[in-house]
Kinemage of the C-alpha trace (Angstrom):
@kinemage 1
@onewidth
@group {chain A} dominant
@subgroup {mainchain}
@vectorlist {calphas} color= white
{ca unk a 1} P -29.193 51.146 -28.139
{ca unk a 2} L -29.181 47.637 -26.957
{ca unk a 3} L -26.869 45.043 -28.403
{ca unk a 4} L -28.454 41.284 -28.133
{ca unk a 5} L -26.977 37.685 -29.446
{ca unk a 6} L -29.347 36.818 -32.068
{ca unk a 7} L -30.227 33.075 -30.597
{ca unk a 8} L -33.380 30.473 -31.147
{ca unk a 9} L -35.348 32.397 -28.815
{ca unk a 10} L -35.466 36.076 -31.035
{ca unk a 11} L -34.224 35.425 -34.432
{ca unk a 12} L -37.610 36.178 -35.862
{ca unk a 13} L -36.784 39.646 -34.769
{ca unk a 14} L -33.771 40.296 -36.368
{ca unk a 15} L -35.693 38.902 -39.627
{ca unk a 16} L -38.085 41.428 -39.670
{ca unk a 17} L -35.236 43.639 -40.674
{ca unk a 18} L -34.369 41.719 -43.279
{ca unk a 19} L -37.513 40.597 -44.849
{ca unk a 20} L -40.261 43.445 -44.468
{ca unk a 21} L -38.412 46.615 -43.914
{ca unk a 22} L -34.944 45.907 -45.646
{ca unk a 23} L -34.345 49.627 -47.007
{ca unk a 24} L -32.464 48.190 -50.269
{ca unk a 25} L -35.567 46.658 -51.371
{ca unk a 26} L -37.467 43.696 -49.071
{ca unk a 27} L -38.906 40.826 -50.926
{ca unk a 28} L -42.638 41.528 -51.899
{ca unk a 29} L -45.316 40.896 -49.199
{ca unk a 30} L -46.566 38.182 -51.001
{ca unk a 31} L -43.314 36.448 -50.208
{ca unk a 32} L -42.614 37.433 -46.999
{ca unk a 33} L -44.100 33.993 -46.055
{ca unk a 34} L -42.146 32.181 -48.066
{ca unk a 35} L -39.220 33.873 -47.268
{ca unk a 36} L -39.441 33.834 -43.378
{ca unk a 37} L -40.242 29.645 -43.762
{ca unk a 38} L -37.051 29.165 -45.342
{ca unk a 39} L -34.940 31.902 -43.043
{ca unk a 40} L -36.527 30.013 -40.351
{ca unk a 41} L -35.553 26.103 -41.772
{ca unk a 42} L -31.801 27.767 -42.714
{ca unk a 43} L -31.692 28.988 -38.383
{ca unk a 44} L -32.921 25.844 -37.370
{ca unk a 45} L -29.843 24.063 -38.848
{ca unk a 46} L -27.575 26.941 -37.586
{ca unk a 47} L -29.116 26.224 -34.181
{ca unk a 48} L -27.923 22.541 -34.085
{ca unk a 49} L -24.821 23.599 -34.615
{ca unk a 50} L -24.162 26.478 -32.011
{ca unk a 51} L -26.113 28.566 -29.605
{ca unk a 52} L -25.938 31.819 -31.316
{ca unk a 53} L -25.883 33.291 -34.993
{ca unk a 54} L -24.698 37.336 -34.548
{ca unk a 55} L -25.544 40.156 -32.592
{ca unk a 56} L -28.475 42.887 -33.678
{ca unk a 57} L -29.388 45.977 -32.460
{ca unk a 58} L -32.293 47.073 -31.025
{ca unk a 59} L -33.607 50.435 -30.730
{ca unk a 60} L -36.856 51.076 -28.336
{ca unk a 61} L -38.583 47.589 -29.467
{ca unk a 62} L -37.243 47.950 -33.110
{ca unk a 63} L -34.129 46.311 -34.821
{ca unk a 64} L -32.234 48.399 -36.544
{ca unk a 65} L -29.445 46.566 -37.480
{ca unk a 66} L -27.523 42.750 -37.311
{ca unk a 67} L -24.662 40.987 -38.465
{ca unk a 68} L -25.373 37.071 -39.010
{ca unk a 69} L -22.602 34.564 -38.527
{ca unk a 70} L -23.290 30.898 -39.494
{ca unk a 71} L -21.702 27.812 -40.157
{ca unk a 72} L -19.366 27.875 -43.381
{ca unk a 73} L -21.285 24.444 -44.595
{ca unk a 74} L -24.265 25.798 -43.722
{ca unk a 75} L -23.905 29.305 -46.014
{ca unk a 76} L -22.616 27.909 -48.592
{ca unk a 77} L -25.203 25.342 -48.918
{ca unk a 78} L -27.612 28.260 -49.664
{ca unk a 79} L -25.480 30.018 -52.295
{ca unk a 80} L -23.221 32.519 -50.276
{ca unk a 81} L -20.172 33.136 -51.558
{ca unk a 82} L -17.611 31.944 -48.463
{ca unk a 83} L -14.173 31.040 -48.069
{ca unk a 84} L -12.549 27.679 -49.195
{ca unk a 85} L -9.355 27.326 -47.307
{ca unk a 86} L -9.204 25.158 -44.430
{ca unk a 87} L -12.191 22.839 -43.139
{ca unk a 88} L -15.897 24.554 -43.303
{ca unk a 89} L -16.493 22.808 -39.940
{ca unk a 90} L -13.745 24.552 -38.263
{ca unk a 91} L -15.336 28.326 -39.569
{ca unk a 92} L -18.161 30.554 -39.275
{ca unk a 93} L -19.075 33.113 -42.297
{ca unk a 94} L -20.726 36.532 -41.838
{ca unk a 95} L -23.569 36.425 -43.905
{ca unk a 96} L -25.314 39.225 -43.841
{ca unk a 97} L -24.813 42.756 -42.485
{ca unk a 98} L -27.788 44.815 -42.696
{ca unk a 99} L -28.597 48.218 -41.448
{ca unk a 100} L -31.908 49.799 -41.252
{ca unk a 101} L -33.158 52.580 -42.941
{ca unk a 102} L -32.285 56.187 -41.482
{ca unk a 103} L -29.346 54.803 -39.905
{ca unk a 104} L -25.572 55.654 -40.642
{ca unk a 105} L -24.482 52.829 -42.201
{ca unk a 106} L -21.058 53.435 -41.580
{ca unk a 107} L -21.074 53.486 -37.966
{ca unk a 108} L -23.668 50.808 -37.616
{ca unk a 109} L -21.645 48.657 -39.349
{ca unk a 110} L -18.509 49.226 -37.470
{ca unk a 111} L -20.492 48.781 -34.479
{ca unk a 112} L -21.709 45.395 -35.046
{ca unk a 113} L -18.698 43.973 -35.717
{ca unk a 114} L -17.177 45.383 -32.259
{ca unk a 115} L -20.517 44.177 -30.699
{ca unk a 116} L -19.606 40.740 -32.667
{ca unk a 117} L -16.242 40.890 -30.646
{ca unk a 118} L -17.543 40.785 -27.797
{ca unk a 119} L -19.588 37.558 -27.813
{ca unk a 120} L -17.189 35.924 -29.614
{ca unk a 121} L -16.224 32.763 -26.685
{ca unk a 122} L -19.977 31.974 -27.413
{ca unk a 123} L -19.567 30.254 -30.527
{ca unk a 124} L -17.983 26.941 -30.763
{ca unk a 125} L -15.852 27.561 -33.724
{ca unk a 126} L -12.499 29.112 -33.498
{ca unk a 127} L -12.304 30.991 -37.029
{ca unk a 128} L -14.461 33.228 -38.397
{ca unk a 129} L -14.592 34.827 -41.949
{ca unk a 130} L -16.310 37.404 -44.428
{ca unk a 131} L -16.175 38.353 -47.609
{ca unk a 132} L -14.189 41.876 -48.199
{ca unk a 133} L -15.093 43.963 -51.245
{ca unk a 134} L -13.416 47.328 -51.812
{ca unk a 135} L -15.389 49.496 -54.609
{ca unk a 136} L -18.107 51.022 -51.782
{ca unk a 137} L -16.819 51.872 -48.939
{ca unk a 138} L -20.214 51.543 -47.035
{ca unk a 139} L -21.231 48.857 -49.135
{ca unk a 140} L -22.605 44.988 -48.259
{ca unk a 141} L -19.198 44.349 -46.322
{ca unk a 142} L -16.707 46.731 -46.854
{ca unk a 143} L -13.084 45.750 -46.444
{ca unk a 144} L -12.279 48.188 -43.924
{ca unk a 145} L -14.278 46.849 -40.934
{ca unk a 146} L -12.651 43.384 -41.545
{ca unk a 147} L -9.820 44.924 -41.513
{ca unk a 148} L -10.070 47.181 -38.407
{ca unk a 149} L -11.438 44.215 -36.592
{ca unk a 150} L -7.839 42.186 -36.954
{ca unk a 151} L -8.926 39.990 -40.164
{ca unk a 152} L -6.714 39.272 -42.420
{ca unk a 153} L -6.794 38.447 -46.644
{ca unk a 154} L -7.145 34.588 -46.912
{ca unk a 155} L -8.066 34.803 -50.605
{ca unk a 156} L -8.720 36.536 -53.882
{ca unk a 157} L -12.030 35.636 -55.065
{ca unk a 158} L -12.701 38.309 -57.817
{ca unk a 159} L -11.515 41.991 -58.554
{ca unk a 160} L -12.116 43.678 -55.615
{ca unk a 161} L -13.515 41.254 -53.465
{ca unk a 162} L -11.514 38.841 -51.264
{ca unk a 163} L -11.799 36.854 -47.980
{ca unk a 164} L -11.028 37.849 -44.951
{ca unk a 165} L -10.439 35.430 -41.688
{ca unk a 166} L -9.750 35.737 -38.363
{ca unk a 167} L -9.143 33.409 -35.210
{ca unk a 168} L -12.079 34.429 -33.035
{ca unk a 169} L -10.636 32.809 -29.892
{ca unk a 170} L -7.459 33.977 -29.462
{ca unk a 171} L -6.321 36.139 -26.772
């Protein structure tokens, strides 16, 4: 398996993932277009702002799995659900956590956020957060692996979901 900063130069990759062979149900071909334009505008801006966006994994020439991390303005301007404490320009959100089909989930997604970790002096922001839900314990992002990974509860944004935030640049 290799483990590669999603950056300018290969997000298109990691999309591929996400738009035609999402295992939860990609958007239909005859939006894959559409949908890749406006993945592509929403990078662009994340690209202005720092030099990478998450980590995916790549297995042979195929990705089979990422983690996005983006600006908190920037996410929230397209309808994900982030954080509101502190000042959006001081945090990054995980977006999206996706894992491809055939893979344990699980352990993919434990893995990406360790792979995360370890690029985390790249990005120019110091705090990072997620949201945390607890009914599925593999599901969209689980609780645990926020938890694992040294985040802590910020707040309570419904039953069973909550935000979790960590300072990525400590030592």
């Amino acid at each position: 398996m290799k483990w590669v900063p999603t950056t300018k130069d290969n997000f298109r990759d990691e999309m591929r993932l996400c738009i035609e062979t999402y295992p939860y149900g990609s958007p239909l071909k005859r939006f894959h277009r559409r949908c890749i334009a406006l993945k592509e505008r929403v990078f662009a801006e994340v690209f202005t702002k720092e030099c990478i966006a998450g980590v995916f994994a790549q297995w042979e020439s195929k990705v089979v799995g990422f983690i996005e991390v983006f600006p908190r303005e920037i996410i929230k301007k397209y309808g994900y659900l982030t954080g509101g404490c502190g000042n959006d320009k001081d945090y990054l959100t995980v977006g999206c956590l996706e894992v491809g089909y055939g893979i344990p989930r699980k352990e993919m997604i434990d893995e990406l956020l360790y792979q995360l970790e370890q690029v985390y002096l790249q990005f120019n922001r110091h705090l990072l957060d997620g949201v945390g839900t607890f009914e599925l314990n593999t599901g969209f992002t689980p609780y645990w692996v926020y938890d694992k990974y040294g985040f802590h509860r910020s707040e309570t944004v419904g039953e069973g979901t909550v935000i979790m935030e960590k300072n990525i640049h400590e030592l």
